[in-house]
Backbone as ProteinMPNN parsed JSONL, in Angstrom:
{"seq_chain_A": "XXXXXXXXXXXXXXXXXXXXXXXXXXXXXXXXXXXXXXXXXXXXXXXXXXXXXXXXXXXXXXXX", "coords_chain_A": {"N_chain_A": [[11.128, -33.529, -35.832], [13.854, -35.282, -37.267], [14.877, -36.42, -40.442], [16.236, -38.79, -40.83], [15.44, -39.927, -38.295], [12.719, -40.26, -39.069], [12.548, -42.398, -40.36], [11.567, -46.053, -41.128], [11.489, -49.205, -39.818], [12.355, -51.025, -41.341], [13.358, -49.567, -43.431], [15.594, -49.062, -42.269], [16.766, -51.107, -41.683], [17.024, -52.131, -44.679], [19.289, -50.522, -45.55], [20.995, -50.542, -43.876], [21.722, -53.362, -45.11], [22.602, -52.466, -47.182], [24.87, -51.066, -46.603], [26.432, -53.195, -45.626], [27.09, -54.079, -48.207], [28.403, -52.384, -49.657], [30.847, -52.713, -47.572], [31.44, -55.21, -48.594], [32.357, -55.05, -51.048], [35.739, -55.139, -52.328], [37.235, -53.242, -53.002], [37.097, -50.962, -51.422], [38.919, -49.028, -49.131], [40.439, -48.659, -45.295], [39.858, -47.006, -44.004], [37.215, -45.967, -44.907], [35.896, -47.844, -44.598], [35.73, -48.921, -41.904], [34.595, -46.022, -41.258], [32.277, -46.604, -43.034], [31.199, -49.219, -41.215], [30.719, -48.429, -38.845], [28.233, -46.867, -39.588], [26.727, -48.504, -40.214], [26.267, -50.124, -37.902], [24.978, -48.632, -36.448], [22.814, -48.036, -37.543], [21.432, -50.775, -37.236], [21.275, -50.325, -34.665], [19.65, -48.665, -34.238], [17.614, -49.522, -35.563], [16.809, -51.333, -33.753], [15.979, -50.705, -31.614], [13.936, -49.274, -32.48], [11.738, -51.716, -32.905], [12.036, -52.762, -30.039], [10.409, -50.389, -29.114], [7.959, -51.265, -30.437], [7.552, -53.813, -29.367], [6.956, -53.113, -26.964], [5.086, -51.551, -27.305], [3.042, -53.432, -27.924], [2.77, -55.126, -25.714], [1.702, -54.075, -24.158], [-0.53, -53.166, -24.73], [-1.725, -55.308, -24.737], [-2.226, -56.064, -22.701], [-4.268, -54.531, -21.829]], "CA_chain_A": [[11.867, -34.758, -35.998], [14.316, -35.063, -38.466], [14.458, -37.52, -41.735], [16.642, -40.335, -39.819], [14.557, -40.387, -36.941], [11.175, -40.792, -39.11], [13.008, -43.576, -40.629], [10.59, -47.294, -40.362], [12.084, -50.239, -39.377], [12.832, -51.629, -42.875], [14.212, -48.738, -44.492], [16.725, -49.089, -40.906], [17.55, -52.514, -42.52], [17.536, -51.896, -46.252], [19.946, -49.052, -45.399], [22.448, -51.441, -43.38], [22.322, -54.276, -46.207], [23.526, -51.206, -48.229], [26.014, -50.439, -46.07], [26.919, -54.024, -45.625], [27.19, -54.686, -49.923], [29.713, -51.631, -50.015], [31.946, -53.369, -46.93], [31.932, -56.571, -49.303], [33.554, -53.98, -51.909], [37.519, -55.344, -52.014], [38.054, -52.1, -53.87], [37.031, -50.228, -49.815], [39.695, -48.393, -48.204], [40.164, -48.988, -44.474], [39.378, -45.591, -43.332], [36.217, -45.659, -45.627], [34.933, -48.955, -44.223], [35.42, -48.47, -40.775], [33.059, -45.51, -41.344], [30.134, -47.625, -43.021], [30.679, -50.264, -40.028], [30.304, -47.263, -37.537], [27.17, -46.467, -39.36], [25.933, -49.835, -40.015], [26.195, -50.603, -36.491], [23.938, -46.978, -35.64], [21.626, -48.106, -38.49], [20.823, -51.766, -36.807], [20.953, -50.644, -33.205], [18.331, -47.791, -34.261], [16.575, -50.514, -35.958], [16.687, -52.823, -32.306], [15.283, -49.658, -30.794], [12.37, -49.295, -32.925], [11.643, -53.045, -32.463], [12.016, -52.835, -28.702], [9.922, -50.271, -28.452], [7.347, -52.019, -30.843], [7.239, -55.115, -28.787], [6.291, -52.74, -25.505], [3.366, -51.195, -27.523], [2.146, -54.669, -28.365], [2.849, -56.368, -24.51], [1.052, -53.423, -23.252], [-1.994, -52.833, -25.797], [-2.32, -56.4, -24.791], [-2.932, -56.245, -20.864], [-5.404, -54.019, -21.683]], "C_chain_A": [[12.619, -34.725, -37.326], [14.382, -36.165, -39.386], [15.002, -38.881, -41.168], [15.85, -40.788, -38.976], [12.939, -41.069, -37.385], [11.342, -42.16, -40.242], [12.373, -44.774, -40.508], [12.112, -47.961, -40.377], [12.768, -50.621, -40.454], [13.709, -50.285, -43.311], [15.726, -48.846, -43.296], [17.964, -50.018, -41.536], [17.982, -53.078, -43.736], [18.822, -51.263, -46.134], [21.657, -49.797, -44.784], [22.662, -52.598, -44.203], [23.073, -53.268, -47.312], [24.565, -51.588, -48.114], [26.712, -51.983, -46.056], [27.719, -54.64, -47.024], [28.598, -53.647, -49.867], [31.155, -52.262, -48.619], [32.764, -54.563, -47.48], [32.634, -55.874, -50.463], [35.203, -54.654, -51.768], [37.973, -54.71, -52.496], [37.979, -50.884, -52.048], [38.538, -49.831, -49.438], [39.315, -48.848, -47.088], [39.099, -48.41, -43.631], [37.686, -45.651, -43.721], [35.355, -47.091, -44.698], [34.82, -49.309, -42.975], [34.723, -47.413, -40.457], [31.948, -46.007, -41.691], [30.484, -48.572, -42.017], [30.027, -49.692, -39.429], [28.471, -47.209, -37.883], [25.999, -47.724, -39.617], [25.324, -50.17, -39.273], [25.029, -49.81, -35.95], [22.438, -47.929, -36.202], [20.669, -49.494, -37.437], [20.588, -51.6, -35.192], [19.346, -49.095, -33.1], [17.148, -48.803, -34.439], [15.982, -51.246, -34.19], [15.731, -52.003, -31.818], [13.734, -49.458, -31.275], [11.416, -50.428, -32.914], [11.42, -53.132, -31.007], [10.389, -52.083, -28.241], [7.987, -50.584, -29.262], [6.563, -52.929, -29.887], [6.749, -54.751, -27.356], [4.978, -52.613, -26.063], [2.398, -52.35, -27.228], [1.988, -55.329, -26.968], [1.402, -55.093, -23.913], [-0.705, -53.052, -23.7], [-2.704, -54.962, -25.566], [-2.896, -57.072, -23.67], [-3.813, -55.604, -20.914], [-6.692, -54.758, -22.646]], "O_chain_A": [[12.129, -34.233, -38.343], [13.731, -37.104, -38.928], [14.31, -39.895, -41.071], [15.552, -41.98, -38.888], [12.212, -41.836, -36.753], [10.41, -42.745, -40.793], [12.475, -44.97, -39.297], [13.237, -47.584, -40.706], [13.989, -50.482, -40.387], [14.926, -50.414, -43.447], [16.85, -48.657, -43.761], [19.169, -49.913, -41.764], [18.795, -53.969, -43.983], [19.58, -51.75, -46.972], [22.834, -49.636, -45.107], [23.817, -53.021, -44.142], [23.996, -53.531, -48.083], [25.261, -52.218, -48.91], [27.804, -51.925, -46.622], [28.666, -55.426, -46.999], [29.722, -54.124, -50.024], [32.342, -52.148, -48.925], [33.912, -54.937, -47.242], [33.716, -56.391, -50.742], [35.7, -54.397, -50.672], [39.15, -54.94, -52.775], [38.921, -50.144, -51.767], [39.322, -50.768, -49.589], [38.231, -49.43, -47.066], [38.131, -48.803, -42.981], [36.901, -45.376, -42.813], [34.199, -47.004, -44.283], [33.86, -50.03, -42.704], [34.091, -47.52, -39.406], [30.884, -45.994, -41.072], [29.352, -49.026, -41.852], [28.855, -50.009, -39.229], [27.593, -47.386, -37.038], [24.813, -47.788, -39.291], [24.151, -50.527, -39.388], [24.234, -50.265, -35.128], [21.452, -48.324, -35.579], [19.538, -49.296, -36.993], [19.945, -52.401, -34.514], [18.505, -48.799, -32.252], [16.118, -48.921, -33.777], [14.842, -51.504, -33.804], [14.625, -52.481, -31.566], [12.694, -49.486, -30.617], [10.224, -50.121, -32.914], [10.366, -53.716, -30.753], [9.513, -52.58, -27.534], [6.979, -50.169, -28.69], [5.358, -52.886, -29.642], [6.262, -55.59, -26.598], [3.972, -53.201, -25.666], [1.358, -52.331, -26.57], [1.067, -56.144, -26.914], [0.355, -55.436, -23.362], [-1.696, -52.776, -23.024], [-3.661, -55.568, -26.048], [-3.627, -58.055, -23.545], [-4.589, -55.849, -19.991], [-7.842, -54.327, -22.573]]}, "name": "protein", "num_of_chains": 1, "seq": "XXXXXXXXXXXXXXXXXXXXXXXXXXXXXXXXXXXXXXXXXXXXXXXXXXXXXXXXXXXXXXXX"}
């Protein structure tokens, strides 16, 4: 597994308020800030994912 992937949840979301502080930048280029959206966007839908599959562990660790 590589270093993104063993990534927690929080560091997912620290990582996109980053990315979000340098979009509030009014010194940003376009080019430059349509790349941190791109990865913003990765960062919080990785995050959803690790959340999702969170909320199975827990439905299912809970029928048993």
């Amino acid at each position: 597994m590589s270093n993104k992937e063993q990534q927690s949840f929080e560091e997912k979301i620290i990582k996109a308020k980053e990315l979000l502080e340098k979009l509030s930048n009014p010194q940003i280029t376009l080019s430059d800030s349509i790349e941190v959206y791109k990865n913003g966007v990765k960062e919080l839908e990785e995050a959803q994912k690790l959340l999702d599959e969170a909320k199975l562990i827990f439905s299912v660790e809970n029928k048993n």
